[in-house]
ROGULO-883194 format. One record per residue (C-alpha): x, y, z. Coordinates in Angstrom, 1 decimal, decimal comma, padded with zeros to 4 digits. Example, Ala and Ser with C-alpha at 12.3 -4.5 7.8 and 13.67 -1.06 7.14 Angstrom:
2
<xx=012,3 yy=-004,5 zz=007,8>
<xx=013,7 yy=-001,1 zz=007,1>
***
This chain:
158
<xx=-034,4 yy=071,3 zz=055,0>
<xx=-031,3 yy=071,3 zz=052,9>
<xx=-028,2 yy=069,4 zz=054,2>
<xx=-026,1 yy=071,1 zz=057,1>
<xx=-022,8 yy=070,0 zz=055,3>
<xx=-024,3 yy=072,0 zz=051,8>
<xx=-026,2 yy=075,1 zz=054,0>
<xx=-022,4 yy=075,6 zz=055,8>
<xx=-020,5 yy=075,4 zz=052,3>
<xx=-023,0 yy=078,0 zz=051,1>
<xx=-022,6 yy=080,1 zz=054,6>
<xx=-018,7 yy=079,6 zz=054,3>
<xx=-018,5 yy=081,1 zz=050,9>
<xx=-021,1 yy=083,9 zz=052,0>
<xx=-023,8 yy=082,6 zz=048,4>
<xx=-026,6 yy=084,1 zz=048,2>
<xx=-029,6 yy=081,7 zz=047,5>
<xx=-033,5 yy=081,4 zz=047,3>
<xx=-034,8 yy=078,0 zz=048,5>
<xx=-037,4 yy=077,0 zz=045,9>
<xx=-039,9 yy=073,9 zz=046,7>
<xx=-042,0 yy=072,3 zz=044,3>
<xx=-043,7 yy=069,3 zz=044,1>
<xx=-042,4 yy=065,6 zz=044,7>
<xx=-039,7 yy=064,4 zz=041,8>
<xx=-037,8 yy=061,8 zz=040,7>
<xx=-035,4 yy=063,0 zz=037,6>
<xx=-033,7 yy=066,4 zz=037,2>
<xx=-036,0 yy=067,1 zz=034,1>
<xx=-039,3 yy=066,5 zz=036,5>
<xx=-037,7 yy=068,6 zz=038,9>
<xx=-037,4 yy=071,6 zz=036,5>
<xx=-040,9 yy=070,7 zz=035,0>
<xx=-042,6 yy=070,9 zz=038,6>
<xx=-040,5 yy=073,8 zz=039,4>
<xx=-041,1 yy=075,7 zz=036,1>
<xx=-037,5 yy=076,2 zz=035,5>
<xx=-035,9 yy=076,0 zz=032,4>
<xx=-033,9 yy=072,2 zz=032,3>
<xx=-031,2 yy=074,2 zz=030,7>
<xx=-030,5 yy=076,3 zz=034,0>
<xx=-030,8 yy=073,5 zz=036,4>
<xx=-027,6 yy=072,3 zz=037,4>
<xx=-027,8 yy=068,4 zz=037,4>
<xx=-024,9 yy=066,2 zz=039,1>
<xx=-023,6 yy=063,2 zz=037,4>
<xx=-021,3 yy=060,9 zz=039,5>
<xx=-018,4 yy=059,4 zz=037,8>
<xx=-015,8 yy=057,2 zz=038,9>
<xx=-012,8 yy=054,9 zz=037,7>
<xx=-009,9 yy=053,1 zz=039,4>
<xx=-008,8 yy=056,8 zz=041,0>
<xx=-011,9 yy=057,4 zz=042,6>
<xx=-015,0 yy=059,4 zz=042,4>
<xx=-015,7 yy=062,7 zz=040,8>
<xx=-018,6 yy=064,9 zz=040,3>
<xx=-019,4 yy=066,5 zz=036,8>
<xx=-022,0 yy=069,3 zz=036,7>
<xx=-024,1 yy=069,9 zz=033,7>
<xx=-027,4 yy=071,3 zz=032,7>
<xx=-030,8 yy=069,0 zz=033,4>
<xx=-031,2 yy=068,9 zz=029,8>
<xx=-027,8 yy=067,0 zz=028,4>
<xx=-025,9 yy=064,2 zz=028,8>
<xx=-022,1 yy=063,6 zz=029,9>
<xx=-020,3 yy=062,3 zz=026,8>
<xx=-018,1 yy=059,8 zz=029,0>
<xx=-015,2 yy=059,6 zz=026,4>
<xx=-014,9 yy=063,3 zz=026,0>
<xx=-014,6 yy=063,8 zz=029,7>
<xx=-012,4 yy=060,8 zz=030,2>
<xx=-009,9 yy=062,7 zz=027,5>
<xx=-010,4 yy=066,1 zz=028,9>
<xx=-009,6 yy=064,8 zz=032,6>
<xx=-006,5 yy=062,2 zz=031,1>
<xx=-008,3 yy=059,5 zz=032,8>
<xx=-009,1 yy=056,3 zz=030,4>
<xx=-011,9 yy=054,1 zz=032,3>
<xx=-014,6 yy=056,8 zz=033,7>
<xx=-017,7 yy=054,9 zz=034,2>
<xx=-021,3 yy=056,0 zz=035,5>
<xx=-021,3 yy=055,2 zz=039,3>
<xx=-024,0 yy=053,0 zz=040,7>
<xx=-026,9 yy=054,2 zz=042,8>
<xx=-025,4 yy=052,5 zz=046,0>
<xx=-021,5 yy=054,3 zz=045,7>
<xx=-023,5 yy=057,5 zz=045,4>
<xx=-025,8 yy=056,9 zz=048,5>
<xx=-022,4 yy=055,8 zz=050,6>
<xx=-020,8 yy=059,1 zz=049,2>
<xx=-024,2 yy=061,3 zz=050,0>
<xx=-025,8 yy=059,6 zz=053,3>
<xx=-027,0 yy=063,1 zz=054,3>
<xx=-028,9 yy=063,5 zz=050,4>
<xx=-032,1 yy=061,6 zz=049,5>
<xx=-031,0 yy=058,9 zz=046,6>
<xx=-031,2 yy=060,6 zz=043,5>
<xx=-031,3 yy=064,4 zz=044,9>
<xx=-027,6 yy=064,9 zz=045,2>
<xx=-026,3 yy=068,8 zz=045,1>
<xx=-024,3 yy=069,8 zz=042,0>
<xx=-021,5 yy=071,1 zz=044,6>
<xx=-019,6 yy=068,0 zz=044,6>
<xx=-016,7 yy=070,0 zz=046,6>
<xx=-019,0 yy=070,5 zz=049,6>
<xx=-018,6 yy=066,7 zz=050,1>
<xx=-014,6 yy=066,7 zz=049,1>
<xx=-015,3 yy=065,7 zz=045,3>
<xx=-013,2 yy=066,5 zz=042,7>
<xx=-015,7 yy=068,7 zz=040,7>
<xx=-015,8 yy=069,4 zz=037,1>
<xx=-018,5 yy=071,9 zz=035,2>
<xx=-019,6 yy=071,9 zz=031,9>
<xx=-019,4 yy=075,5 zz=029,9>
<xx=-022,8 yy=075,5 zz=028,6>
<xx=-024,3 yy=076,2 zz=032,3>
<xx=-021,8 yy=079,4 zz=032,5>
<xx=-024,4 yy=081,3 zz=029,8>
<xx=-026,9 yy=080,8 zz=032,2>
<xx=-028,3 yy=084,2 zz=033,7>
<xx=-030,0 yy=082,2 zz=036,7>
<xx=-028,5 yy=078,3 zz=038,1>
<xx=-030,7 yy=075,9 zz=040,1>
<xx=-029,4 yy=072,9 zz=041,9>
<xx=-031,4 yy=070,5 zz=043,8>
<xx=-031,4 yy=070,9 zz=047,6>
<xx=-030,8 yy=067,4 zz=049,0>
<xx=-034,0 yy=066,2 zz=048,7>
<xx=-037,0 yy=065,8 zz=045,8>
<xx=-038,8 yy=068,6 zz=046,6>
<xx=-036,1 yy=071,7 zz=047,1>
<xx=-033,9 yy=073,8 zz=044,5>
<xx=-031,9 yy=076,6 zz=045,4>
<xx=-031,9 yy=079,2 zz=043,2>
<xx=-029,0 yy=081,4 zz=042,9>
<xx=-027,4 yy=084,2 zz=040,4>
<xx=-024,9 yy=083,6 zz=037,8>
<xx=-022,0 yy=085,2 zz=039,5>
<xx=-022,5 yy=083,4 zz=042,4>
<xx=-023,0 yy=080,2 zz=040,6>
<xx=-019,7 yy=081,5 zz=038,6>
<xx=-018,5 yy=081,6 zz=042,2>
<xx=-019,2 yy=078,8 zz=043,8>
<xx=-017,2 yy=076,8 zz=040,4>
<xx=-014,3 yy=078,9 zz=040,4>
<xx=-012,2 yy=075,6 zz=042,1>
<xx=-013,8 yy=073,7 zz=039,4>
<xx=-012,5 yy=072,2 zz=036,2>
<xx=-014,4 yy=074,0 zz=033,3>
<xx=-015,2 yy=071,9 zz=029,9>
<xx=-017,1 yy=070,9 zz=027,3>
<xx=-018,1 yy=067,4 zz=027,8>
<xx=-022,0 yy=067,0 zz=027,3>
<xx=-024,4 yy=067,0 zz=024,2>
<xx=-028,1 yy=066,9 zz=023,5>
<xx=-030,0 yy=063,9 zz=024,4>
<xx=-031,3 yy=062,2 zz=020,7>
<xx=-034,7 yy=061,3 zz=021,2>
***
């Protein structure tokens, strides 16, 4: 079951959605691997924070938040990753590591990166390692319209 404080955002803003299960996961990538998604058009979270507070950035499964860039974009100078236990106290009603990429659901400031607006299809994880909701485009599009839009993420180097 997906969190009540997500489901009523959702309802709220009348978003149309398909719950998807798949098997237990523990990373965003495994999550679109077990679901069969591409990691491209799952939404990931990423909490940040600094001396101002906390503040969610959305981008795709398969890239990583370049810190500085994001720090410039947002005119804040000492974004950090937050720690495992500020993101549990922020999302007691999410299983650790499962947090939804709707960070405004939970009163976060919320920013998303541009490359998931080319997406034709979005996923976010549901609260929990085994749930993504699915949804279209436009109501992804939607849902991010409060957001602040960027580019702030590159390609993992392996």
């Amino acid at each position: 079951m997906i969190p009540s404080r997500l489901s009523s955002y959702l309802a709220q803003r009348d978003i149309q959605y398909d719950v998807c299960a798949h098997q237990h996961s523990s990373t965003s990538a495994q999550s679109a691997r077990t679901a069969n998604v591409p990691a491209h058009e799952l939404a990931k979270s990423v909490i940040v924070e600094d001396d101002e507070g906390c503040l969610m950035a959305v981008v795709p499964a398969d890239r990583m938040v370049r810190l500085r860039e994001l720090s410039r974009m947002l005119g804040r100078s000492h974004l950090r990753l937050a720690d495992e236990d500020r993101i549990t106290e922020l999302f007691t009603d999410c299983e650790r590591g499962a947090v939804p990429a709707l960070g405004m659901a939970w009163g976060l400031d919320t920013v998303v990166d541009e490359e998931l607006e080319s997406c034709p299809t979005v996923y976010i994880e549901g609260g929990d390692h085994e749930r993504l909701l699915r949804m279209s485009h436009a109501q992804f599009h939607a849902l991010m319209v409060p957001a602040r839009h960027g580019q702030f993420t590159v390609e993992p180097r392996h």
